[in-house]
KELUM-537598 format. One line per 8 residues: their letters; for each residue x, y, z of N, C-alpha, C. Coordinates in pm, whole numbers, plus 50000, padded with zeros to 5 digits. Last residue first. Layout:
<pts>
a> X,Y,Z,X,Y,Z,X,Y,Z | ... .
</pts>
This chain:
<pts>
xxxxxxxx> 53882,61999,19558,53983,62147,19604,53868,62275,19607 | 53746,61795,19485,53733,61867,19620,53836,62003,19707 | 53973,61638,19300,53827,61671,19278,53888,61686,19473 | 54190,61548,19167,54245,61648,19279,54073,61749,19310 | 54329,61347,19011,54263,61267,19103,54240,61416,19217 | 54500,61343,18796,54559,61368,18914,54500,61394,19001 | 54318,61267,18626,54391,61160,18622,54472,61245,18759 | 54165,61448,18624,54079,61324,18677,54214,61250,18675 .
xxxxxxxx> 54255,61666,18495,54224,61692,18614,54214,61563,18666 | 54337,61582,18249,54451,61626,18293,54409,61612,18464 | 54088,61556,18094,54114,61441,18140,54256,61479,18270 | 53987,61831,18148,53916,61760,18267,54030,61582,18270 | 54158,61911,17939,54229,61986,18082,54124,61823,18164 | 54122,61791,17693,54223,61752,17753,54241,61810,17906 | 53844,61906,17720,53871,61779,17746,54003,61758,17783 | 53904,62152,17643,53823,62171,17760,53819,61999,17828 .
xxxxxxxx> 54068,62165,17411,54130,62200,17514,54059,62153,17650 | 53774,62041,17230,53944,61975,17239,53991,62007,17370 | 53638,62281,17280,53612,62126,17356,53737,62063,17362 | 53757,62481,17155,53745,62478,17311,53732,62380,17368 | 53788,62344,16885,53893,62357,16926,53846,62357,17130 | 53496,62390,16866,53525,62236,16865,53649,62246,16913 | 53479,62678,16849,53400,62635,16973,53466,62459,16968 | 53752,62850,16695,53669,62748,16697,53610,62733,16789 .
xxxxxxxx> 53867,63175,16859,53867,63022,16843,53761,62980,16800 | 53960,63481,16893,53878,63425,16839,53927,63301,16788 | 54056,63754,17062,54034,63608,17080,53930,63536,16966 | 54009,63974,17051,54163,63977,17022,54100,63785,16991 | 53814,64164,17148,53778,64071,17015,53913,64019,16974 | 53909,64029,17447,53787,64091,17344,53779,64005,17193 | 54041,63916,17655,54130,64008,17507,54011,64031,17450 | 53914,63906,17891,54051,63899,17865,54059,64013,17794 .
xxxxxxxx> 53669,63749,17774,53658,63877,17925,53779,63958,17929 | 53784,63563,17657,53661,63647,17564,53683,63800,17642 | 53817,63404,17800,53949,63402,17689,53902,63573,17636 | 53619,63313,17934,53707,63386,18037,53817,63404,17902 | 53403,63202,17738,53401,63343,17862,53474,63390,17884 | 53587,62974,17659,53547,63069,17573,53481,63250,17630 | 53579,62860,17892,53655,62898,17880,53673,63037,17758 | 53285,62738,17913,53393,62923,18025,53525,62906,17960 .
xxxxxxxx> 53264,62676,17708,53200,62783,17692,53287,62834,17806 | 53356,62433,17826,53473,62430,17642,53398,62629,17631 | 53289,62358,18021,53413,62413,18065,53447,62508,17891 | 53052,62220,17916,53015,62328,17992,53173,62406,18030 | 53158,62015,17733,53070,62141,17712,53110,62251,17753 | 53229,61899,17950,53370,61920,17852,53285,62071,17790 | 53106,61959,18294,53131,61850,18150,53224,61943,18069 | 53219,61957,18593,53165,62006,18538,53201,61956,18365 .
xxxxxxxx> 53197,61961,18875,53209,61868,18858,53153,61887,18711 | 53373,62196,19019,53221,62176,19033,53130,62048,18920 | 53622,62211,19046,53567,62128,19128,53424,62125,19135 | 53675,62337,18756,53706,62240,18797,53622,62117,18909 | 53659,62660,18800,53540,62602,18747,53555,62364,18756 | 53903,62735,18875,53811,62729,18972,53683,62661,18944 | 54065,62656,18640,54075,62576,18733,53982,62565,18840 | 53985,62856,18535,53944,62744,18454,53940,62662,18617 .
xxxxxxxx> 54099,63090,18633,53969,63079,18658,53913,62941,18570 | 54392,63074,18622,54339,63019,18769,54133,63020,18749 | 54400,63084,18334,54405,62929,18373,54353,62934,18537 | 54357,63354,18319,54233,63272,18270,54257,63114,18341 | 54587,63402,18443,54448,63490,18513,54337,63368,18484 | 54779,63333,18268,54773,63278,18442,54656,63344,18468 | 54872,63368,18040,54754,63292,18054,54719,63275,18136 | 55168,63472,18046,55050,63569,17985,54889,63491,17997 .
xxxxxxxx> 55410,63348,18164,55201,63346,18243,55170,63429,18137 | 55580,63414,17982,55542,63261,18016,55400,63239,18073 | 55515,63672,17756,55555,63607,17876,55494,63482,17898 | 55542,63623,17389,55494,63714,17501,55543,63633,17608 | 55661,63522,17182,55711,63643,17211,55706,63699,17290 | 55535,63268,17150,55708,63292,17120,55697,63419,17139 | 55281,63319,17226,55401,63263,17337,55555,63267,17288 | 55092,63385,17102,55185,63516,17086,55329,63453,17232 .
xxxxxxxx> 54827,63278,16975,54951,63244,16918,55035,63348,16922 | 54629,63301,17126,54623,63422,17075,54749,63416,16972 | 54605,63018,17212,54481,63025,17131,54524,63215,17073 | 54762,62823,17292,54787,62945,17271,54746,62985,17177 | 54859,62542,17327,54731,62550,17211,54773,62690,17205 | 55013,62555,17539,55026,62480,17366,54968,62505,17273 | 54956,62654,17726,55071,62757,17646,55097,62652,17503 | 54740,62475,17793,54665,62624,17750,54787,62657,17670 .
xxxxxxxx> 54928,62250,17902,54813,62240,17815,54761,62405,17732 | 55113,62402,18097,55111,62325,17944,55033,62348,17864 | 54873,62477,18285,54922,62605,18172,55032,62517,18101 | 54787,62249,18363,54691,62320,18249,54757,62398,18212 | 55015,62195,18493,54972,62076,18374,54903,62151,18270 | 54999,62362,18629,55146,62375,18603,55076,62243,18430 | 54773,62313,18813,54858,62480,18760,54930,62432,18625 | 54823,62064,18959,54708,62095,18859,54765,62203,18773 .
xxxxxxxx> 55034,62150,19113,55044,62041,19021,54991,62023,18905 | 54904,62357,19286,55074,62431,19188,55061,62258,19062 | 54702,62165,19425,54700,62263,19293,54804,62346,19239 | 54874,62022,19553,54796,61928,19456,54784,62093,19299 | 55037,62204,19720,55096,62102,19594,55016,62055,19487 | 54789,62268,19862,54915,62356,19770,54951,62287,19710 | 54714,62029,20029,54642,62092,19900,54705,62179,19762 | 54931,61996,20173,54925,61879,20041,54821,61929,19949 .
xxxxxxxx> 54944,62198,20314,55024,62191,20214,55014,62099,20117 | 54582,62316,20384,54732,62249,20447,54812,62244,20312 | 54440,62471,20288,54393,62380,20427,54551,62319,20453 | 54484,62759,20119,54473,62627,20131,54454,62562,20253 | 54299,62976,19941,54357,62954,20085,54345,62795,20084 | 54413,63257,19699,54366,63078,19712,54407,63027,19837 | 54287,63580,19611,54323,63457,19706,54313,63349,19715 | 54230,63704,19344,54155,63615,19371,54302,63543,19487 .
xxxxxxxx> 54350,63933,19202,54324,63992,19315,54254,63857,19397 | 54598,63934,18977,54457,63843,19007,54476,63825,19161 | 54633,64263,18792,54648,64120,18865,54531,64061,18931 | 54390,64361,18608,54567,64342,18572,54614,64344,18713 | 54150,64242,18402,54225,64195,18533,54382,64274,18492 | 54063,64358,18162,53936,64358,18259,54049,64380,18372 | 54160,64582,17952,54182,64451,17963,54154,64446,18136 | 54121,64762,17626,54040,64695,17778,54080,64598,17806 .
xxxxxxxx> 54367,64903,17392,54293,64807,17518,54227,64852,17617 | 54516,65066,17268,54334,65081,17263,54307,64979,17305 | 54788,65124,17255,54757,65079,17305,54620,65094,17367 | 54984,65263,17103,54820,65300,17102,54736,65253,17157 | 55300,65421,17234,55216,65289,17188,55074,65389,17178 | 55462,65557,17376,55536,65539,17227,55444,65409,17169 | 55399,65605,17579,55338,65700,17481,55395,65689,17345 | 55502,65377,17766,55333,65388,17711,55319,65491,17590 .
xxxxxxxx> 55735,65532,17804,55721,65395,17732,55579,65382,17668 | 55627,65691,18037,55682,65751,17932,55731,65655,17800 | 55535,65527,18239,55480,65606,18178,55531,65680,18026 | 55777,65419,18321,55674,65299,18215,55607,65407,18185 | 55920,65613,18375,55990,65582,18314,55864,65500,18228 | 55706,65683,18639,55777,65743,18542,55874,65718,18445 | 55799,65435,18753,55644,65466,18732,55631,65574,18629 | 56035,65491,18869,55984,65347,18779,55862,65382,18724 .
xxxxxxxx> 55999,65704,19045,56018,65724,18922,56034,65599,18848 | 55790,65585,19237,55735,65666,19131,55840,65748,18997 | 55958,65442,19404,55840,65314,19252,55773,65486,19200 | 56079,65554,19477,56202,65513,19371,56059,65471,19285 | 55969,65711,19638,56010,65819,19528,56105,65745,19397 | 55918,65553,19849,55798,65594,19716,55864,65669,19620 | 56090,65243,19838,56067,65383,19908,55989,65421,19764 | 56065,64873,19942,56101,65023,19823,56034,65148,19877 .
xxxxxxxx> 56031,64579,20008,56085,64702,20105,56107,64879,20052 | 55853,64329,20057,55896,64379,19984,55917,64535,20015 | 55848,64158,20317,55966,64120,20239,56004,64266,20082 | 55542,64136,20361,55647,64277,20408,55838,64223,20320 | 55466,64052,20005,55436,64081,20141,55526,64169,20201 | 55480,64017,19711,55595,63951,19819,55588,64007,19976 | 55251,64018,19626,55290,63916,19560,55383,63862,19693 | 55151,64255,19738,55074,64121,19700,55145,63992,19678 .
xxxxxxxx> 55395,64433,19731,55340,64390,19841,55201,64259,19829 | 55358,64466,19445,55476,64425,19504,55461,64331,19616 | 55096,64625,19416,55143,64514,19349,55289,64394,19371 | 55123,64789,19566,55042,64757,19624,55092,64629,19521 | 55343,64974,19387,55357,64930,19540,55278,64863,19573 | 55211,65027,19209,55315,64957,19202,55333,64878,19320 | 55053,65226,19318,54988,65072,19203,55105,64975,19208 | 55218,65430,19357,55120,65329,19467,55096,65207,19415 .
xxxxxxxx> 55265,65501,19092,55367,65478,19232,55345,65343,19312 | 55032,65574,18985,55097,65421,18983,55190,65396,19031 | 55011,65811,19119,54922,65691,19112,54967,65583,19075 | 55251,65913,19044,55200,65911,19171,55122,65814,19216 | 55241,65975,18782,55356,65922,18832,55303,65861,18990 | 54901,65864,18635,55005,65989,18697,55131,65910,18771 | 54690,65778,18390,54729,65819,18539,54861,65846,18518 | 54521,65808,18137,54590,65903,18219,54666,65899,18329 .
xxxxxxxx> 54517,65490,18119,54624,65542,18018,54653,65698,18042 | 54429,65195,18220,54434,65379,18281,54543,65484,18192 | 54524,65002,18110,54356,65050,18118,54296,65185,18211 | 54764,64996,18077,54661,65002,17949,54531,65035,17969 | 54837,65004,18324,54862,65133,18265,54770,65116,18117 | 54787,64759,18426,54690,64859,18463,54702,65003,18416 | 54927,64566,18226,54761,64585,18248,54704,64704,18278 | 55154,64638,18321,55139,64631,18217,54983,64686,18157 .
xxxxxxxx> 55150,64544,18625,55134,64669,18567,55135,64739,18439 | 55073,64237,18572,55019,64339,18605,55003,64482,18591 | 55355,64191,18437,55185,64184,18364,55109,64260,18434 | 55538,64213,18616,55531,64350,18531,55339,64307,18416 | 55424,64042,18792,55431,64169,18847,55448,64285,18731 | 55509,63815,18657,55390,63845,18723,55390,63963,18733 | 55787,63858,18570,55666,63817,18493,55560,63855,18516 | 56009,63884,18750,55891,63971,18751,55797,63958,18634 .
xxxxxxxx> 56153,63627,18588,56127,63630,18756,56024,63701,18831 | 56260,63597,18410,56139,63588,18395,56052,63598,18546 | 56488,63517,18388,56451,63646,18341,56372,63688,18379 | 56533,63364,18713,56531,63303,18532,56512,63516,18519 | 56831,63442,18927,56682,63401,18953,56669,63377,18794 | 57054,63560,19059,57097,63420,19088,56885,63361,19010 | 57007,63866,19000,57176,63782,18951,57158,63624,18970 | 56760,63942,19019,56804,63889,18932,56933,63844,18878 .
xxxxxxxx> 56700,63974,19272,56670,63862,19254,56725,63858,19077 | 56620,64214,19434,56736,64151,19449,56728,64023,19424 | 56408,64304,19420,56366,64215,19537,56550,64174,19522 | 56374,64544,19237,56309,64561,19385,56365,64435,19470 | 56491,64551,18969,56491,64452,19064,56512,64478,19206 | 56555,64755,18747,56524,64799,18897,56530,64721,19023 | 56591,64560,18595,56660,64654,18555,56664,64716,18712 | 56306,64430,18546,56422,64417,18606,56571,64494,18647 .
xxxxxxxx> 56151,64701,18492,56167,64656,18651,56280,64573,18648 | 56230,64786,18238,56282,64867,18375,56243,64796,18511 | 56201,64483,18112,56329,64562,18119,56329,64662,18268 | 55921,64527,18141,55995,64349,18201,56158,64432,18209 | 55851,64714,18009,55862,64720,18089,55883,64634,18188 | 55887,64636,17758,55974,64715,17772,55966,64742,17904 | 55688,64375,17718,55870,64360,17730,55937,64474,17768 | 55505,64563,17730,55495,64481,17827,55630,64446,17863 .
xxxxxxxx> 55509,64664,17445,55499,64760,17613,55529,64653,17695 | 55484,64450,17314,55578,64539,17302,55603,64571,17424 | 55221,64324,17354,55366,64222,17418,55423,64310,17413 | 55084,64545,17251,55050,64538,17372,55211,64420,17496 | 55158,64538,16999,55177,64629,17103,55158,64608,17227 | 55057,64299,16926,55235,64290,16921,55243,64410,17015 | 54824,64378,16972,54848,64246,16996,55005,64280,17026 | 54796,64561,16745,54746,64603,16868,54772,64500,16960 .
xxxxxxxx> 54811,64405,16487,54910,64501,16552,54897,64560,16694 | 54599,64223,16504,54754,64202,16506,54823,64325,16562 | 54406,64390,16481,54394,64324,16558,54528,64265,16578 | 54445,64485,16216,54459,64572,16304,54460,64478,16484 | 54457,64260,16093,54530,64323,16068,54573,64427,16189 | 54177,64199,16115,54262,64125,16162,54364,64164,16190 | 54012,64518,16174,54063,64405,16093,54126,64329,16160 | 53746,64593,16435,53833,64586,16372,53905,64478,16287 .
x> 53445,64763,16419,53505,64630,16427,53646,64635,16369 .
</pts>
């Protein structure tokens, strides 16, 4: 079991690596987006690969070449255009970043392979609307207290699986435990909240949901 202590430091490592590699992709900016776009533009994309080098800590220039690539192409489809020898030396550069960490994570998702198909655009809106309220709500409480340092989505995996639990018409209880699931599935033993705090959050999200009226997504 580990200390708190230790649990801290493995925490800051993990935002560490992560910022250093928010640097070489932008730095690399595959999409031509960071003279006119926020910093924060490959957020998504470097969490991901953030993720998947913590939880493959042998792989190879090659293999996460690809990883890269398949991660690009998720997000930005044929729009996204890079040759293999550039995402494997990007791939080689985060590799060689990783070894300046200890990075003794499991971390289940490193991207969220979950498709959301909408029926038309007023659904899209409803839920970017919903999105955008709960990750307020979640980047306030920031139950790992690492938002002054870590990325703006560092919560986007768990908030799209709160949200899925949403339309099943479901009590403060029963959301205040998935959430405690899905915080738990995440960071391990990194997470540890009150169960009365989960209700707090697990209420403010259902009142957040009912007042923007978005039951049957």
């Amino acid at each position: 079991m580990l200390s708190s202590k230790e649990k801290l430091i493995e925490l800051i490592e993990l935002i560490e690596f992560g910022n250093e590699i928010k640097e070489i992709i932008n730095l690399w900016d595959p999409m031509g987006l960071t003279d006119f776009c926020p910093a924060d533009e490959y957020e998504t994309e470097t969490k991901g690969i953030r993720n998947l080098v913590v939880n493959n800590r042998n792989i190879d220039k090659k293999s996460l070449g690809q990883e890269i690539r398949n991660i690009f192409e998720y997000y930005f489809s044929n729009e996204y255009k890079s040759k293999q020898e550039i995402e494997e030396d990007i791939a080689s550069k985060i590799i060689e970043k990783s070894k300046e960490y200890k990075l003794n994570f499991t971390l289940p998702n490193y991207y969220d392979t979950k498709k959301i198909i909408f029926k038309n655009q007023k659904e899209a809106d409803i839920y970017i609307n919903l999105y955008i309220k709960i990750n307020k709500i979640i980047n306030l409480w920031d139950p790992l207290k690492i938002m002054d340092i870590s990325f703006s989505n560092e919560y986007s995996y768990e908030i799209n699986r709160i949200i899925e639990e949403l339309s099943k018409n479901i009590s403060a209880q029963d959301l205040a435990e998935k959430i405690n699931k899905v915080f738990k599935n995440s960071y391990n033993e990194l997470y540890e909240i009150e169960k009365n705090e989960e209700i707090k959050i697990a209420r403010k999200i259902l009142k957040a949901y009912n007042i923007g009226e978005v039951k049957g997504i």
